[in-house]
C-alpha positions in Angstrom: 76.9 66.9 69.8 77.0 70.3 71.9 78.3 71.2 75.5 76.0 70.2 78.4 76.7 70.7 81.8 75.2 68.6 85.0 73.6 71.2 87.0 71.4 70.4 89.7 68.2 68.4 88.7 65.9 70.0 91.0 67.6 73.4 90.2 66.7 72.9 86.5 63.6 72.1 87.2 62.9 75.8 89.7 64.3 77.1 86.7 61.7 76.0 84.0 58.6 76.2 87.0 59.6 80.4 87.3 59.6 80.7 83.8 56.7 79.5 83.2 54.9 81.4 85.8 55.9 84.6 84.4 59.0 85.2 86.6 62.5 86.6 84.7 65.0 83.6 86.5 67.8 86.3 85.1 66.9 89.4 86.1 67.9 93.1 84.8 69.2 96.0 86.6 68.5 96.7 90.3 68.5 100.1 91.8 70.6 99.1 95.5 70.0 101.9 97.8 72.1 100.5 100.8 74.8 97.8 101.5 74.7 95.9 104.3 77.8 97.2 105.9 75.8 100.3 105.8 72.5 99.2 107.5 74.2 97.7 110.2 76.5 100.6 110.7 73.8 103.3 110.7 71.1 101.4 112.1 69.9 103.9 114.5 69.2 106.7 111.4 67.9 104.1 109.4 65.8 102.0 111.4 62.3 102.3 109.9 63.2 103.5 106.8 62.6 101.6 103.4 65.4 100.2 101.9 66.8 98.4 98.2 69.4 95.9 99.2 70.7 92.7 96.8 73.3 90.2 96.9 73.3 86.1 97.5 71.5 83.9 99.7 73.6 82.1 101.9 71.3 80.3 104.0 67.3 79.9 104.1 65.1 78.6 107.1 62.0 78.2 107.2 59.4 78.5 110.4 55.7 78.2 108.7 54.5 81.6 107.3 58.0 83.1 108.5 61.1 82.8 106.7 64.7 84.2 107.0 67.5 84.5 104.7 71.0 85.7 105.4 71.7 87.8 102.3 75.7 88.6 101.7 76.7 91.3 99.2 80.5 92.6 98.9 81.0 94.2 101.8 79.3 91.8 104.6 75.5 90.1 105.1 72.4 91.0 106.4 69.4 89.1 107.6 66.2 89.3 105.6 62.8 88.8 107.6 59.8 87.4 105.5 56.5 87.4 106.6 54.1 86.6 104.1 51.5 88.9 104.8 53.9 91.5 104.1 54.6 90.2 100.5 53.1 91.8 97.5 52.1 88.9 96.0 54.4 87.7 93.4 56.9 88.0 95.4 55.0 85.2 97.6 54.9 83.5 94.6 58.5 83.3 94.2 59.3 82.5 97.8 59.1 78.7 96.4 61.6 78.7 94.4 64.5 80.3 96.3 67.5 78.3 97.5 70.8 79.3 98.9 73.5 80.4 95.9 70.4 82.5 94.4 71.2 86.0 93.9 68.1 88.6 94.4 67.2 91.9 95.1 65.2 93.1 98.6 62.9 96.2 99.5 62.1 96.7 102.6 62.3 98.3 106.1 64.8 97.9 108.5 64.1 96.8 111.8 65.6 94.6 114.6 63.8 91.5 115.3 63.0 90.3 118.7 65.9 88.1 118.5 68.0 91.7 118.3 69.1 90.7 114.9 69.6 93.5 112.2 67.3 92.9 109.6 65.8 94.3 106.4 61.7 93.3 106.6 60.6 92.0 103.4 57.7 93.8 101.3 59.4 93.0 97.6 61.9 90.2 96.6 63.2 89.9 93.0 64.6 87.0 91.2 67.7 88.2 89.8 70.3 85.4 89.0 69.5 81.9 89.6 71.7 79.5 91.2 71.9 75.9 89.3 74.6 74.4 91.2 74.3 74.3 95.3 76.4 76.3 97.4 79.2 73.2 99.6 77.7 72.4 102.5 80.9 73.1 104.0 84.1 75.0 102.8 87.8 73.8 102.2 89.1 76.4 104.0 92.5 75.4 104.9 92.0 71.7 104.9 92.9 72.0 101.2 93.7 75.6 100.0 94.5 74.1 96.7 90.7 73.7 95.5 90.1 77.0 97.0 92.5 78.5 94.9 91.0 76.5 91.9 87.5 77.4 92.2 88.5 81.1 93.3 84.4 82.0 92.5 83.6 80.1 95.0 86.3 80.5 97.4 85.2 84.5 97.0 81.4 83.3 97.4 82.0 81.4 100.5 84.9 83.0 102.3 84.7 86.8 103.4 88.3 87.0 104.4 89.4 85.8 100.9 87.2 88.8 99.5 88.6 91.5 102.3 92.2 90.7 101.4 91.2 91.3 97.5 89.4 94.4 98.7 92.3 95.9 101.1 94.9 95.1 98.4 92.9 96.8 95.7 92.8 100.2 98.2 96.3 99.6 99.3 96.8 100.5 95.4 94.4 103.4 95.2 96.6 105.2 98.2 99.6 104.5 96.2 98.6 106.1 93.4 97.5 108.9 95.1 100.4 110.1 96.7 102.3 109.8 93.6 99.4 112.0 91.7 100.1 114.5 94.4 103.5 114.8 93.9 103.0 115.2 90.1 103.9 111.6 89.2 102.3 110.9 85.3 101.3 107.0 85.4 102.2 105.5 82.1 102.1 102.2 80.2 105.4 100.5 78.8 105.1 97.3 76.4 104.2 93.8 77.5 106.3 92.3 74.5 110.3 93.1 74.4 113.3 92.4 71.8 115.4 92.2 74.6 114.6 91.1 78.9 115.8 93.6 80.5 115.7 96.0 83.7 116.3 93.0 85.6 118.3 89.4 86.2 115.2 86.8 85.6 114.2 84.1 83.7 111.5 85.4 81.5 109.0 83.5 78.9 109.1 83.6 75.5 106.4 83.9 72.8 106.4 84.1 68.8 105.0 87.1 67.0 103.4 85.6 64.4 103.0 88.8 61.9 106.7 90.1 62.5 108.0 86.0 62.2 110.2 87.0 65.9 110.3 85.7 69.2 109.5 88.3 72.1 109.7 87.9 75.3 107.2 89.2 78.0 107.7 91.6 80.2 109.9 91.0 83.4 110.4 94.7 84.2 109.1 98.0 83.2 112.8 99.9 84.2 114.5 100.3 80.7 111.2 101.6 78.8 110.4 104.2 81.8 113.8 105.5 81.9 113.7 106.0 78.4 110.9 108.2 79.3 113.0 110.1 81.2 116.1 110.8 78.7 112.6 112.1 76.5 112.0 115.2 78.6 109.8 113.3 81.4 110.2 113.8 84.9 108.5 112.1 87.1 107.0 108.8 86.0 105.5 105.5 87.4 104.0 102.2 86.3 101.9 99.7 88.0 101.8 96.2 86.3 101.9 92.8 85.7 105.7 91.8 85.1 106.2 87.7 84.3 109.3 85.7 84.9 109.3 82.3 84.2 110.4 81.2 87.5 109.5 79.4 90.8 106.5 79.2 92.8 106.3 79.3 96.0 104.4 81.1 98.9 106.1 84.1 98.3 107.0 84.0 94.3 104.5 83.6 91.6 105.5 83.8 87.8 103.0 86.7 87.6 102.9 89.5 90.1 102.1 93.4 90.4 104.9 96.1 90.1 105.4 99.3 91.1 108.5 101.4 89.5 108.7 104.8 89.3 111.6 107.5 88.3 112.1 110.9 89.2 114.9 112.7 87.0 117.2 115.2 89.0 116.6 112.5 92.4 118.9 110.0 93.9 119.1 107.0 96.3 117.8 109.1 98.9 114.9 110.5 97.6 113.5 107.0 96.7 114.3 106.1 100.7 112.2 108.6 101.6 108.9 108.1 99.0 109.3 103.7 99.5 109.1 104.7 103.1 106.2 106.7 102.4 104.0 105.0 100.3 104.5 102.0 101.8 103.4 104.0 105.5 100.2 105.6 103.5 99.1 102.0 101.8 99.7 100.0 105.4 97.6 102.7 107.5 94.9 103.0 104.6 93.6 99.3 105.3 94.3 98.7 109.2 93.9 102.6 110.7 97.5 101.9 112.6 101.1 101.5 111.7 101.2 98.6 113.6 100.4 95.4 112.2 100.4 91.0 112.6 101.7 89.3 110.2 103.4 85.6 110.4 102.9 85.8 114.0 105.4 89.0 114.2 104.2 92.1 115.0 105.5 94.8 112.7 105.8 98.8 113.1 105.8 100.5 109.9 106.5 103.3 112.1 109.9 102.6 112.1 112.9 101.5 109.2 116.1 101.3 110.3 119.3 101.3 107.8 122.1 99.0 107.3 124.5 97.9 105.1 124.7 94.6 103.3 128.5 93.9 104.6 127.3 95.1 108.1 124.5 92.8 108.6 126.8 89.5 106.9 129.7 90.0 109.4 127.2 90.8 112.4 125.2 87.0 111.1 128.1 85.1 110.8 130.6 86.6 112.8 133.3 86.5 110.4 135.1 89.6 108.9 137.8 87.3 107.2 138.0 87.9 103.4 139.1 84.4 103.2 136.6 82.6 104.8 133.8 84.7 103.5 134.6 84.1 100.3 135.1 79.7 101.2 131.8 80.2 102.7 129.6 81.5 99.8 131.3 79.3 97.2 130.2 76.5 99.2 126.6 77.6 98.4 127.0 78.4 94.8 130.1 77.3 93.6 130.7 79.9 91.0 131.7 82.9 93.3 134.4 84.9 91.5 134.3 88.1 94.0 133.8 89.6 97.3 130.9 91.6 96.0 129.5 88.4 94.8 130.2 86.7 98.2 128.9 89.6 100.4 125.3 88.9 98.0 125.3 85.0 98.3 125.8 85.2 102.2 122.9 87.8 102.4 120.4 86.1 100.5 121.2 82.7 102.5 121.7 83.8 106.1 119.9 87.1 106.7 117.1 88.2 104.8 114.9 86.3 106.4 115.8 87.3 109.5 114.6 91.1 108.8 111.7 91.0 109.8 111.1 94.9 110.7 111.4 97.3 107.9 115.2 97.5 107.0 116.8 99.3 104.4 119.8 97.6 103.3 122.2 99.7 101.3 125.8 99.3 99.6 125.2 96.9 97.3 128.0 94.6 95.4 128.9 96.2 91.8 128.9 93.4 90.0 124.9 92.2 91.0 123.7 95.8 90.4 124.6 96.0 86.7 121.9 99.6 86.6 122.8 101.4 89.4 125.2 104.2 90.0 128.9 103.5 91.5 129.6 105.1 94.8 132.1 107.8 95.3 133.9 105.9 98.4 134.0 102.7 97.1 134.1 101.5 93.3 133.3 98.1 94.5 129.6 99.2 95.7 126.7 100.8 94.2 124.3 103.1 95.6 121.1 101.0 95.9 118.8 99.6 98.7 116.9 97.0 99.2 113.8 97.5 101.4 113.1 94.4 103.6 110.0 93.7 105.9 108.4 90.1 107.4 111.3 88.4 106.1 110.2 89.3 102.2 112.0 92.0 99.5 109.6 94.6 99.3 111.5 97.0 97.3 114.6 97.6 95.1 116.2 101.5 94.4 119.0 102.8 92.6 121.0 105.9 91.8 120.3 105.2 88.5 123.6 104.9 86.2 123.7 107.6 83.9 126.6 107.0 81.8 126.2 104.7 78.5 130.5 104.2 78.8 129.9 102.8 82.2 126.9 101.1 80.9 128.6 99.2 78.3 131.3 98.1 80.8 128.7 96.8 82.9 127.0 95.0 80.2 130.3 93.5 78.9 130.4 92.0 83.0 127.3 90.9 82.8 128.0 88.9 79.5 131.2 87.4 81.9 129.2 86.7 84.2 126.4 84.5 81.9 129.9 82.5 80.4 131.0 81.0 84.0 127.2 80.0 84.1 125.1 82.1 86.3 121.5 82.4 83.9 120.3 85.5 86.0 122.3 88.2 84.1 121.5 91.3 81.7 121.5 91.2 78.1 123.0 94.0 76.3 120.3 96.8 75.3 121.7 98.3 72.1 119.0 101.0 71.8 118.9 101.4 75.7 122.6 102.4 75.5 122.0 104.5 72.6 118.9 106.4 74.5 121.6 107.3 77.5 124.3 108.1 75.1 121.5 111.4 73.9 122.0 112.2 78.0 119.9 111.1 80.7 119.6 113.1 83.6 120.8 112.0 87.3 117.7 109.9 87.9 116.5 107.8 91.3 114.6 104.9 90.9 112.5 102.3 92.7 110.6 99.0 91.9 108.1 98.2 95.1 106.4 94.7 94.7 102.5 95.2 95.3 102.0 91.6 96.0 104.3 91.2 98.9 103.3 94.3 100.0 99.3 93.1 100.4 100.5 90.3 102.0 101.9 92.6 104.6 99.0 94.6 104.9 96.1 91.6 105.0 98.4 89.3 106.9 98.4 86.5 103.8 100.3 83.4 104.6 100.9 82.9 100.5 101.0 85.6 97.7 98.2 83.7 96.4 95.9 85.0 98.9 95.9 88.6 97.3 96.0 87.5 93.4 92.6 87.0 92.4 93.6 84.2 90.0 96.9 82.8 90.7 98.6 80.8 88.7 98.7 77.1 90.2 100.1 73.6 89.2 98.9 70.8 87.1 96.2 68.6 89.3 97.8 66.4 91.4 101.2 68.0 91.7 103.1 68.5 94.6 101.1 71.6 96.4 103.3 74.7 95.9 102.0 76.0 99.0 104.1 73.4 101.0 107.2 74.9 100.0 108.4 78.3 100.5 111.5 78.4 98.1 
């Protein structure tokens, strides 16, 4: 017994009836002359003139001989007027057998009715995808974001916003890339399948390579292979990608996401301030013409990024500059804190970051959660790194890049410590990485900017799944992830 599918009866039946009358119910190519953002935007040049537009029916009425559709393609909708007596005369024909969720193609003039309404004038219409399952009568929207996110089609079909936020996020990307093209940046790929996780401290998943008999795990960062890149002879380098982590989900976290890292040999900490702070600038003003922008009810100026250190922004929180107490304080939290470094981190991540809600760079971070990065001259204890936050959200993570596979090791050796007293987010020890730096890397900055987070910022998304086409989502009937912000 084969698939079958219950589409709409009366659909089915259209179907067969254009057939049959000589109409192609799946139309070929179509030669679109204008969108619709484009009509309505230039109406005064183009009023009068014969146009090609196509997209889907969202609604039909009908008023005897007269009929009007409002016809949406990607970039808005348009009205189309219908007057039979304009019709060639198939395309009266077809009139019949239109419904909303059709998709078709248009010719005609533009002209404003007397309603003032924009519209294209119908001489053609063309049957080119028929719909066999009716459009909702009404949409989730937020009343359950869940199904939305489940039936993304038609959440993208029936929602314009959800489209624009793709659309933005997609040319929030495109300026990316272009700055780093102009400053002689090569994009590359790395693998998707690793020996080893590393470049980061995350959970990541694990698959089985049938051919080699191995397990592999996927990709949680792209850092190790592109620095390798770099001890080869290459300069300047960036990646954008999926990594996966086999983590939480939440409305800011989702076990996929889109990465940014990039690595420019002979740089340091400072040079990666100064590109984050530009590319972040270019992609925000490239989708909302100003550096000024809502999001979760804050306004935010991108104009604008202050600096601070991570000690400096605990002991302002808490006021507390006792060693002692710090230390009772973040052990209460985690219970495994060993160190100060490790007690400056813990109080961060639980009573500040979310409270930065303008862009702040946060700098000096602890030694021993920074197992890559370079130590500072000043202070052994710290590294030079930042951490870029805006909205509340980590937007971006930089090093001074460590350079020295002795120092490596070390680290790797803490790291390993660090796993025994039972904290799972640590680094596992890269034997050819180490080898790679022990042929000489260069002094190298580097910075990982997460492209999710950072459409969020720029649509004004209350959940990362907003600007992921296809999120990832629990089993039906599961606590709705969107509840929680983790």
């Amino acid at each position: 017994m084969g698939f079958k599918f219950d589409f709409d009866p009366d659909r089915l039946s259209k179907l067969k009836s254009l057939r049959q009358n000589g109409y192609d119910p799946y139309g070929g190519k179509y030669e679109v002359t204008q969108s619709t953002l484009n009509i309505r935007g230039n109406f005064e040049k183009l009023e009068g003139s014969e146009v090609k537009v196509a997209g889907r029916i969202m609604t039909k009425r009908d008023h005897g001989k007269l009929k009007f559709l409002d016809l949406a393609d990607e970039v808005g909708d348009i009205q189309i007027y219908v007057n039979e007596k304009d019709l060639k005369k198939k395309s009266v024909g077809l009139m019949q057998y239109l419904d909303a969720g059709d998709i078709i193609g248009v010719a005609g003039k533009v002209v404003k009715t007397k309603t003032g309404e924009i519209s294209v004038q119908a001489k053609e219409i063309m049957m080119l995808s028929k719909s066999l399952l009716p459009l909702p009568s009404r949409w989730y929207g937020l009343e359950d974001t869940e199904k939305r996110y489940r039936k993304r089609y038609l959440d993208f079909i029936m929602n314009k916003d959800s489209r624009e936020k793709i659309r933005k996020g997609s040319l929030m990307v495109s300026a990316i890339r272009d700055v780093l093209e102009k400053k002689d940046f090569l994009e590359v790929t790395v693998p998707l399948l690793h020996p080893i996780p590393g470049g980061t401290n995350a959970k990541p998943f694990v698959t089985h390579y049938n051919a080699l008999d191995r397990d592999l795990f996927l990709k949680i960062a792209s850092e190790l292979y592109l620095k390798r890149l770099i001890v080869g002879g290459f300069e300047k380098v960036f990646d954008i990608s999926k990594n996966l982590r086999n983590e939480g989900v939440d409305t800011r976290h989702s076990p996929e996401f889109t990465m940014l890292e990039l690595y420019q040999a002979y740089g340091d900490l400072s040079d990666m301030l100064l590109i984050t702070e530009e590319l972040i600038k270019t992609a925000i003003y490239k989708v909302n013409g100003t550096y000024v922008v809502e999001y979760g009810g804050n306004k935010i100026d991108f104009s604008k990024f202050a600096i601070k250190t991570m000690e400096d922004c605990v002991k302002e929180e808490l006021k507390e500059v006792d060693l002692k107490t710090l230390m009772e304080r973040a052990k209460k939290i985690d219970g495994k804190t060993a160190s100060y470094g490790e007690a400056i981190n813990i109080l961060f991540e639980e009573h500040v970051q979310r409270k930065l809600i303008q862009p702040t760079f946060i700098t000096r971070h602890p030694i021993e959660v920074s197992p890559l990065a370079k130590t500072m001259e000043d202070d052994t204890g710290f590294v030079y790194r930042f951490e870029l936050y805006i909205g509340g959200m980590e937007i971006a993570n930089a090093f001074s890049e460590l350079n020295d596979p002795i120092e490596q090791i070390n680290r790797f050796n803490e790291e390993a410590k660090r796993k025994e007293r039972g904290i799972d987010e640590t680094q596992e020890f890269d034997r050819d990485f180490v080898e790679a730096l022990g042929y000489g890397m260069p002094p190298t900055g580097g910075v990982g900017i997460g492209i999710d987070r950072l459409q969020m910022l720029g649509t004004n998304a209350k959940s990362i799944k907003e600007v992921i086409p296809f999120p990832q989502l629990r089993n039906m009937g599961e606590e709705n992830e969107d509840d929680t912000d983790k």
